[in-house]
Residue, then its C-alpha position, 0 to 999 in steps of 0.5 A: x141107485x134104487x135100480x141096484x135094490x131090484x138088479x140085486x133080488x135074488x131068485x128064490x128056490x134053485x137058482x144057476x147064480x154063481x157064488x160071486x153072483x150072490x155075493x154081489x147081490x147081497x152086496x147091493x142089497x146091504x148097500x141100498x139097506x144100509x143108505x135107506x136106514x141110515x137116512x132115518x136113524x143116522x149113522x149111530x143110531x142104525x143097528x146091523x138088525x135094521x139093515x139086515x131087515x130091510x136087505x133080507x140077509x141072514x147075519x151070518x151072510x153080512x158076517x161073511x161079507x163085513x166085519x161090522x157095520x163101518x165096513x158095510x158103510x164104507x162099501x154104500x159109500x163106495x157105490x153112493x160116490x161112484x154113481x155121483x163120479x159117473x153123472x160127470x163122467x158120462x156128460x165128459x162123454x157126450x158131444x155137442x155144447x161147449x165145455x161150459x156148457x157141457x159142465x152145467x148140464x153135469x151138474x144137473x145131472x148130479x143134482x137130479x142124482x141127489x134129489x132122485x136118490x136122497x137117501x144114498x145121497x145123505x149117507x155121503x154127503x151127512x152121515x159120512x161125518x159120523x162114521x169116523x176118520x176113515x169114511x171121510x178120507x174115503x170120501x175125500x177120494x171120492x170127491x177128489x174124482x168128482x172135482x179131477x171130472x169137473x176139471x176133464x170136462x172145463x179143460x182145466x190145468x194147473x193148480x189153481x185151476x183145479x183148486x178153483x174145481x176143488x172149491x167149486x164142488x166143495x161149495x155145491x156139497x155143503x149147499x146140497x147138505x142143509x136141503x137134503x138133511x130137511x128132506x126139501x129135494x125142491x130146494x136142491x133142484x132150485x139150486x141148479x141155476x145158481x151154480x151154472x152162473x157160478x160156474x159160468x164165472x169161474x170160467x170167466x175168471x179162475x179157470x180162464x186160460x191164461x194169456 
């Protein structure tokens, strides 16, 4: 996601971007700005001024895009879940390896994603509680990708075996919370092999096919 900060550099002078092309670049530019910020100062605490500083966007440019600050939060919040979904997605994709195993290697990634990227990370794993109903609803969708990706890559149906998923992300989500919110990314990444065994059990137990 910091690839996004330097896709969304615009050029200066004359240019031959579109006005969707520009419209899209601030985008990602508030987006980064806004999960970079929020990381230092919280949700409450960051003004629109911090974020248009550091996005290098004029006020009257976010004005054309958002509403206010909640709107711009929920479109970081958009992106931050997007990439965390697409990490599950992309090893759904791959070959080779069980679906247990293929799982463990997505959850990996996921925790790589989160200690390489904290800053998006904490906007949707912390900050999301303090931006009201609708940001947690918002990320309640997302993580329901997240778990429907889990569920695609373990073959898992039915009821409880998606609720098992359900749980099982919910689980590495407040895990993940206290070390991101600390700044200690060593102890996400150590969490990676406690959470293969559990899943490993989940396979042996909840999420086994039924005889």
């Amino acid at each position: 996601m910091a690839d996004a900060a330097g896709l969304a550099a615009l050029p200066r002078g004359r240019h031959s971007l579109s006005r969707e092309e520009v419209a899209t670049a601030q985008k990602l530019r508030l987006a980064v700005a806004t999960a970079d910020a929020m990381a230092e100062k919280g949700y409450v605490g960051t003004p629109v001024a911090d974020i248009l500083r550091r996005a290098g966007v004029s006020r009257q440019s976010f004005y054309e895009h958002y509403r206010d600050k909640h709107e711009c939060f929920l479109d970081a919040l958009d992106l931050a879940g997007a990439v965390l979904v697409a990490q599950l997605g992309t090893e759904a994709g791959r070959r080779g390896g069980s679906p247990l195993e293929r799982a463990q290697r997505a959850v990996d990634r996921y925790l790589r994603t989160i200690a390489a990227e904290p800053a998006f990370a904490r906007l949707y794993l912390v900050e999301v509680h303090a931006a009201g109903p609708e940001a947690v609803e918002r990320r309640a969708a997302l993580q329901a990708g997240i778990v429907d990706a889990l569920a695609h890559l373990l073959g898992a149906r039915g009821a409880s075996a998606r609720f098992a998923c359900q749980a099982f992300v919910a689980a590495v989500a407040s895990l993940v919370a206290v070390p991101l919110v600390k700044g200690d990314l060593d102890a996400v990444l150590a969490l990676r092999r406690p959470l293969q065994r559990l899943l490993a059990d989940l396979v042996e137990g909840p999420l086994a096919p039924r005889q």
